[in-house]
SEZAFI-195645 format. One record per residue: residue number from 1; x, y, z of N, C-alpha, C in turn. Coordinates in steps of 0.2 Angstrom, whole numbers, padded with zeros to 4 digits. Example, Ala and Ser with C-alpha at 12.3 -4.5 7.8 and 13.67 -1.06 7.14 Angstrom:
BEGIN
   num     nxx     nyy     nzz    caxx    cayy    cazz     cxx     cyy     czz
     1    0066   -0028    0039    0062   -0022    0039    0066   -0016    0039
     2    0064   -0011    0035    0068   -0005    0036    0064    0000    0039
END
This chain:
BEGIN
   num     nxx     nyy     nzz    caxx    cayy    cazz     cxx     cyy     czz
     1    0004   -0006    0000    0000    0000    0000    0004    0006    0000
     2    0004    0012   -0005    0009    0017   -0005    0007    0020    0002
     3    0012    0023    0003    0014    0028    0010    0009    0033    0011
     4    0006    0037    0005   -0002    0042    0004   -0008    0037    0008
     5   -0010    0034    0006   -0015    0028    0007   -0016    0024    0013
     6   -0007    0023    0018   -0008    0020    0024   -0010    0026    0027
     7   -0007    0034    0026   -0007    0038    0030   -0016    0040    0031
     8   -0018    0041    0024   -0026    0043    0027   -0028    0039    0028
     9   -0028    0033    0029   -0031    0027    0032   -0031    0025    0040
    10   -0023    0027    0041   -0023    0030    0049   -0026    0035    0054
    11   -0025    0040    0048   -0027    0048    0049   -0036    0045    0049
    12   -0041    0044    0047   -0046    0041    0046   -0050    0039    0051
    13   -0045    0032    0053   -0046    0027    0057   -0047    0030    0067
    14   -0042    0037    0066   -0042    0040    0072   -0045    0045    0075
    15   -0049    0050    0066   -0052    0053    0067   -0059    0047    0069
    16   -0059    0042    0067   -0064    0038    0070   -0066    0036    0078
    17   -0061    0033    0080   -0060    0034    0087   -0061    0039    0092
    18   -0058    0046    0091   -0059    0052    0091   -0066    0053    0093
    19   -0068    0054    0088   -0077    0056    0088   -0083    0049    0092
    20   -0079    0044    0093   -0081    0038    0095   -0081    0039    0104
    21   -0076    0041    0105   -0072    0044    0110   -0076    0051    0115
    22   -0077    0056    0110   -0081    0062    0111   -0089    0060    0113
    23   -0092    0055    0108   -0100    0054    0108   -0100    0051    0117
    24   -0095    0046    0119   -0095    0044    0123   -0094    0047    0129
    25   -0092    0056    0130   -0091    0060    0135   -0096    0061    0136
    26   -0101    0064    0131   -0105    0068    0129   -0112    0063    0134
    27   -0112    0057    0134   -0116    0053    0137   -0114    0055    0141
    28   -0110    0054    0145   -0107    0053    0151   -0110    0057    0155
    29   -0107    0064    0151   -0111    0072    0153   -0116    0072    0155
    30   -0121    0069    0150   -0128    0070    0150   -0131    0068    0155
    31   -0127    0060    0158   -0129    0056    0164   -0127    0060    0171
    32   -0121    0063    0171   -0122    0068    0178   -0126    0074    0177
    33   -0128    0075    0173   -0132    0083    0172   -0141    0080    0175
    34   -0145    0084    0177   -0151    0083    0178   -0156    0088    0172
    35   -0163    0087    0171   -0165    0091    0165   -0172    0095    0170
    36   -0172    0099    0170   -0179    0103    0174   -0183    0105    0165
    37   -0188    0105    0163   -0192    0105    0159   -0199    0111    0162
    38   -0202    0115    0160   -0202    0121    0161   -0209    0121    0157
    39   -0217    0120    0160   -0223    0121    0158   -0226    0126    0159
    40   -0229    0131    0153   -0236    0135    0153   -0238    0131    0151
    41   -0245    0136    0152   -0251    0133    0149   -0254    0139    0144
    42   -0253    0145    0146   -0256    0151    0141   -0248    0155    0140
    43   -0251    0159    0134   -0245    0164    0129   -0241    0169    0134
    44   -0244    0169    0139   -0239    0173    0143   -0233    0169    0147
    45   -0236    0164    0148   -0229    0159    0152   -0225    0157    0146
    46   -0228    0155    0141   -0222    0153    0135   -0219    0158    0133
    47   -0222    0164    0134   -0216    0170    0130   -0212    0173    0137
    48   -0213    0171    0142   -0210    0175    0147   -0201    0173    0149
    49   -0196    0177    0151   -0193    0176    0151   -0189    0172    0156
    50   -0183    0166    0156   -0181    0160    0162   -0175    0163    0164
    51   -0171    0163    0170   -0166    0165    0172   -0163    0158    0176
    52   -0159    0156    0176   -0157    0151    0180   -0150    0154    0186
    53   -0154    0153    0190   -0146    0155    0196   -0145    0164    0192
    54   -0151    0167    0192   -0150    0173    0191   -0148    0175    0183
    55   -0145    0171    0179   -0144    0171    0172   -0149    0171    0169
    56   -0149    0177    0163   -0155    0173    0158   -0151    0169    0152
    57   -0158    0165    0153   -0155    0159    0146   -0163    0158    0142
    58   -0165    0160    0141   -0171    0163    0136   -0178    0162    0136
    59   -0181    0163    0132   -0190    0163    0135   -0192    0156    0135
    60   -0198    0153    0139   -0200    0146    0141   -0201    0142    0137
    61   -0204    0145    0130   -0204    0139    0124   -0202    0137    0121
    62   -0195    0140    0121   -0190    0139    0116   -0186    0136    0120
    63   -0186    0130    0126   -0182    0129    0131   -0183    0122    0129
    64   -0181    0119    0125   -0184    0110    0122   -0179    0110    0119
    65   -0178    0103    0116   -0174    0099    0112   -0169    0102    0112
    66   -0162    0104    0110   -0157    0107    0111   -0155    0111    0112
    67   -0162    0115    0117   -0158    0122    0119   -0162    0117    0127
    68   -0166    0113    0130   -0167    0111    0135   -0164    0112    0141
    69   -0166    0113    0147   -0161    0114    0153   -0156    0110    0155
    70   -0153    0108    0155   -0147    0103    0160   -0146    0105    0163
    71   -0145    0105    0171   -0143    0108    0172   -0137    0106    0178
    72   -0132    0105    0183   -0128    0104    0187   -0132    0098    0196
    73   -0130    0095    0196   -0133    0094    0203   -0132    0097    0209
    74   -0139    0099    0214   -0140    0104    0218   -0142    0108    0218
    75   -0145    0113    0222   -0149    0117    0221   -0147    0123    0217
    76   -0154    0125    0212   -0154    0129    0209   -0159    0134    0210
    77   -0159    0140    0207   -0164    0145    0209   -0168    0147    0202
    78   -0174    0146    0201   -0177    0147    0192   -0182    0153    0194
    79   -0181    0158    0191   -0183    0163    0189   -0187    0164    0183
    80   -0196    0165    0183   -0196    0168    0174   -0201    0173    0177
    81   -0200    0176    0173   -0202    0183    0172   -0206    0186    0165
    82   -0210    0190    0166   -0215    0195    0162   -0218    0200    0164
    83   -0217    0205    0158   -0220    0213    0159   -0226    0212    0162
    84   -0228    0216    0167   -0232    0217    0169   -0237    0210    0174
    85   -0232    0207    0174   -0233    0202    0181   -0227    0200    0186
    86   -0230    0196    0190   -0225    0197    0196   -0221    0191    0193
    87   -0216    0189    0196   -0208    0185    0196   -0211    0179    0198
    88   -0210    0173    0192   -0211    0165    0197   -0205    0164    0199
    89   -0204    0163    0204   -0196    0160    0208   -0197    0155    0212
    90   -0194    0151    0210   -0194    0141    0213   -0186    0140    0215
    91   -0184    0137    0218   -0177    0133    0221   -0180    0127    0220
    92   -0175    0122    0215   -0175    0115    0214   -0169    0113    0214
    93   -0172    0106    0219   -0165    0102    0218   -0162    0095    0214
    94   -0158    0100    0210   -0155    0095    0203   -0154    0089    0205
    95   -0156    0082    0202   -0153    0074    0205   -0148    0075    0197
    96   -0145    0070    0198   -0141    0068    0191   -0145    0064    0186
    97   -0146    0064    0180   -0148    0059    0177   -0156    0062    0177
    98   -0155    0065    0182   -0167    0063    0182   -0170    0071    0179
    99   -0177    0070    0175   -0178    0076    0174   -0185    0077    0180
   100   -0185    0082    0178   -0191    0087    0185   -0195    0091    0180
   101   -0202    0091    0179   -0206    0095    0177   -0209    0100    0181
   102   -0209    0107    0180   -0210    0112    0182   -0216    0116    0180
   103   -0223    0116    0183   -0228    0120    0181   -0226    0128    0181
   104   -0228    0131    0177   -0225    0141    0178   -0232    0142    0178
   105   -0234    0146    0183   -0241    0150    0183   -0239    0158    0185
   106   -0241    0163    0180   -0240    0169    0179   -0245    0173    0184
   107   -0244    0177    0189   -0248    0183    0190   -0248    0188    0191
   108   -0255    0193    0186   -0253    0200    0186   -0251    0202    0192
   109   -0246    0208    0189   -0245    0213    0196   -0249    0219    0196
   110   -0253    0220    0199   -0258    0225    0203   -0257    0231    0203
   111   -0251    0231    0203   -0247    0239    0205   -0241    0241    0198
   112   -0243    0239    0194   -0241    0241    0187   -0248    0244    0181
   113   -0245    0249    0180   -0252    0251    0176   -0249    0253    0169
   114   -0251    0253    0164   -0251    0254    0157   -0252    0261    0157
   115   -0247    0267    0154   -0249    0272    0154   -0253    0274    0148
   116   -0258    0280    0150   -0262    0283    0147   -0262    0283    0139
   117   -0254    0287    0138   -0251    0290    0135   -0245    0286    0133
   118   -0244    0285    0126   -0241    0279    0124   -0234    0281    0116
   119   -0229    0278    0116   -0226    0279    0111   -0223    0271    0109
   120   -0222    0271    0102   -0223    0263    0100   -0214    0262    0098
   121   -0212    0257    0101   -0203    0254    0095   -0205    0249    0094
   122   -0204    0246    0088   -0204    0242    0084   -0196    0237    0085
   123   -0195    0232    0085   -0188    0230    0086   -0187    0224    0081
   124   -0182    0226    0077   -0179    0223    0070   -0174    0218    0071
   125   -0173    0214    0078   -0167    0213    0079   -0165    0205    0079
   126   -0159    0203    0077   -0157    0197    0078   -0150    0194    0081
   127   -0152    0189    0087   -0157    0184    0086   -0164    0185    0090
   128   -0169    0186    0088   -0174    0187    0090   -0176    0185    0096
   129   -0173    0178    0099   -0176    0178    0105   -0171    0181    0114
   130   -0168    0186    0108   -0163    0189    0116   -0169    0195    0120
   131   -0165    0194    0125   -0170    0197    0131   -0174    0205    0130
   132   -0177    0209    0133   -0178    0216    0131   -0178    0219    0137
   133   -0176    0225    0139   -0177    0229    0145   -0177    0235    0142
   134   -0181    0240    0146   -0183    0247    0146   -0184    0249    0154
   135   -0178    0254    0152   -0176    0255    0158   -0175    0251    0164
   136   -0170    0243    0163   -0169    0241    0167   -0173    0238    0170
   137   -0181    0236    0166   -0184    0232    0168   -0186    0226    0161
   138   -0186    0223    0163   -0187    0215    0157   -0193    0215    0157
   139   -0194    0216    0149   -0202    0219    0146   -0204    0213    0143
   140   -0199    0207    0142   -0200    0202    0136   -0194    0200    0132
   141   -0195    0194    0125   -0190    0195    0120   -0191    0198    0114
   142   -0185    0197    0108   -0188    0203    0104   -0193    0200    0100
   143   -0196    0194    0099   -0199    0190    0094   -0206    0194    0094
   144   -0208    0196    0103   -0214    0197    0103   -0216    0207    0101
   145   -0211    0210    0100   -0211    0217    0098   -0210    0220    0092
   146   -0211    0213    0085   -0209    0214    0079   -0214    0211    0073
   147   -0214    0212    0068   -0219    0210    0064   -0225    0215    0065
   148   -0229    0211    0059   -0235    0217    0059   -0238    0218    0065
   149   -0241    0221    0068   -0246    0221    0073   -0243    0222    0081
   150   -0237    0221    0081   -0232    0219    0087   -0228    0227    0086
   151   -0227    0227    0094   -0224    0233    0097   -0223    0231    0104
   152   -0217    0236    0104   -0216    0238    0112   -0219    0245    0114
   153   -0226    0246    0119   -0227    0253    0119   -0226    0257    0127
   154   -0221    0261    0126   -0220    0265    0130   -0221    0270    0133
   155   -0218    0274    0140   -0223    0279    0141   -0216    0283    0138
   156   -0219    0290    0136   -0215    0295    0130   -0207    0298    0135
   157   -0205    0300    0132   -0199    0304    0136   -0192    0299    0134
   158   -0186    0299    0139   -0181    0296    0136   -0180    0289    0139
   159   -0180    0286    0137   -0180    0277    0139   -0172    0276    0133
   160   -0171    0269    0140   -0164    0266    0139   -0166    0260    0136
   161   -0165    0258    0132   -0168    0252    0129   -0163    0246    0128
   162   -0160    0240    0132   -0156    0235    0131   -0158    0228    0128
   163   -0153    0227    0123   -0155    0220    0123   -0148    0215    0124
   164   -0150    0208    0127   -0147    0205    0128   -0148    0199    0128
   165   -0142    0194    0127   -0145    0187    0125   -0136    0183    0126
   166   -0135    0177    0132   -0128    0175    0132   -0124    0174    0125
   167   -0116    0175    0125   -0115    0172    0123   -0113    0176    0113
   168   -0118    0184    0117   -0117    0189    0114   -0114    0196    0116
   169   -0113    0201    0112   -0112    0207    0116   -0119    0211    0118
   170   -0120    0213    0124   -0126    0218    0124   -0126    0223    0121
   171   -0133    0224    0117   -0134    0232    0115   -0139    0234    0119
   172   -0136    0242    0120   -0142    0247    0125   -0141    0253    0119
   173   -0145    0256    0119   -0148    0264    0115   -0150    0266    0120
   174   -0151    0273    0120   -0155    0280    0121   -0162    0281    0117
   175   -0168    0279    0119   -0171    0285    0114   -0175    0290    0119
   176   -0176    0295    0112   -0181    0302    0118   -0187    0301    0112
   177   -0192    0299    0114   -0199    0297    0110   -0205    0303    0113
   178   -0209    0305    0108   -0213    0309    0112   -0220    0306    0110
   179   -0226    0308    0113   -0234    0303    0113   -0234    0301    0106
   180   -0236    0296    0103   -0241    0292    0099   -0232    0290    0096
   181   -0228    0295    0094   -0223    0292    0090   -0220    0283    0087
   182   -0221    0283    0082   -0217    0276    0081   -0210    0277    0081
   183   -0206    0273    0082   -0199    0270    0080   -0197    0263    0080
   184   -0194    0261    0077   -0190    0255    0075   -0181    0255    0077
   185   -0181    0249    0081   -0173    0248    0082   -0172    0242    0079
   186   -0165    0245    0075   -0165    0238    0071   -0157    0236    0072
   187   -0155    0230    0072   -0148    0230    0075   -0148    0221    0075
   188   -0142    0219    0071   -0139    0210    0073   -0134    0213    0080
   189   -0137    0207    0083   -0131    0206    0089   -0126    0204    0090
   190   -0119    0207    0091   -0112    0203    0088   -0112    0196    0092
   191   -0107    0192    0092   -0106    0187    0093   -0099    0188    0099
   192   -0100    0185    0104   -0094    0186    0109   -0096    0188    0116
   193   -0101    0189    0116   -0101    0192    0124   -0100    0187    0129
   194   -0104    0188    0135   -0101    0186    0140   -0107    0178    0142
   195   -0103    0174    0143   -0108    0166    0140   -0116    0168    0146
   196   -0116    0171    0151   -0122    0172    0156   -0124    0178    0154
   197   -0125    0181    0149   -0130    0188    0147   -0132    0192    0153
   198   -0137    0195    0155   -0137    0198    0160   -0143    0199    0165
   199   -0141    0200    0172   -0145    0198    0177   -0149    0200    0179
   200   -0155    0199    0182   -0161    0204    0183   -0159    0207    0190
   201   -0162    0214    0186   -0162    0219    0193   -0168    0217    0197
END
């Protein structure tokens, strides 16, 4: 056999084992990791957003097949959140191997009020399912503030608007909006930030 022909055949043979090798951590992994699984029932819990141990890692629907929790053994602290309801906050204790289903039931908060007087942003952003905050409070992600019929509506004057999502860089803006006005924020999210995004106030 020429010397070209033994060599890829080696070369081949090891990237074989290699990835034979790897699939076999990845089980491993997966057998100490435990899975917390995360249920609404209406459009408010599925679009509200999850923080685990204070981090966000995205809204409840999209928490399935490959973006699913795994999460470490021991206790953890799950946080989800939506505008204009109060904070579902739970302490669960991760087993290894086992998963845990988690009913999320939302309730309004009483002491937030929609104001009168309103101005609209539109958000053009991707990846659409990074966090949103106005003025340091978490309104939602971007999916639900874009498209026909969809907005973020605020009260007028100068609002800090961030968005955020692990694993990227945050973006925050200024805008100064005045009543009825529309705008649109339109902006891709770089690639690089910090792998836990950012914590709720």
């Amino acid at each position: 056999m020429p010397a070209f022909r033994k060599t890829h055949a080696l070369f081949s043979l090891l990237t074989l084992l290699a990835l034979l090798m790897f699939a076999g951590i990845l089980r491993a992994g997966n057998d100490v990791l435990g899975e917390i699984e995360l249920v609404g029932t209406t459009k408010v819990e599925r679009t509200s957003g999850v923080w685990i141990d204070r981090q966000y890692v995205g809204y409840l629907h999209e928490l399935k097949g490959s973006k699913k929790l795994l999460l470490m053994p021991g206790e953890h602290e799950i946080m989800v959140r939506q505008g204009g309801y109060l904070d579902f906050v739970q302490k669960v204790s991760v087993r290894a191997g086992e998963k845990q289903v988690l009913s999320v039931k939302m309730e309004k908060d009483s002491r937030v009020q929609m104001p009168r007087i309103t101005a609209e942003i539109k958000l053009d952003v991707t990846p659409n399912r990074a966090a949103v905050f106005v003025d340091g409070i978490f309104v939602g992600h971007v999916a639900e503030f874009g498209g026909i019929g969809r907005a973020l509506l605020v009260e007028p004057g100068k609002r800090k608007v961030t968005i955020s999502l692990p694993g990227y860089q945050t973006f925050e803006t200024d805008i100064d909006l005045v009543a009825n006005q529309k705008s649109t924020i339109k902006t891709a999210l770089m690639k690089g930030g910090a792998a836990e995004g950012i914590s709720p106030q």
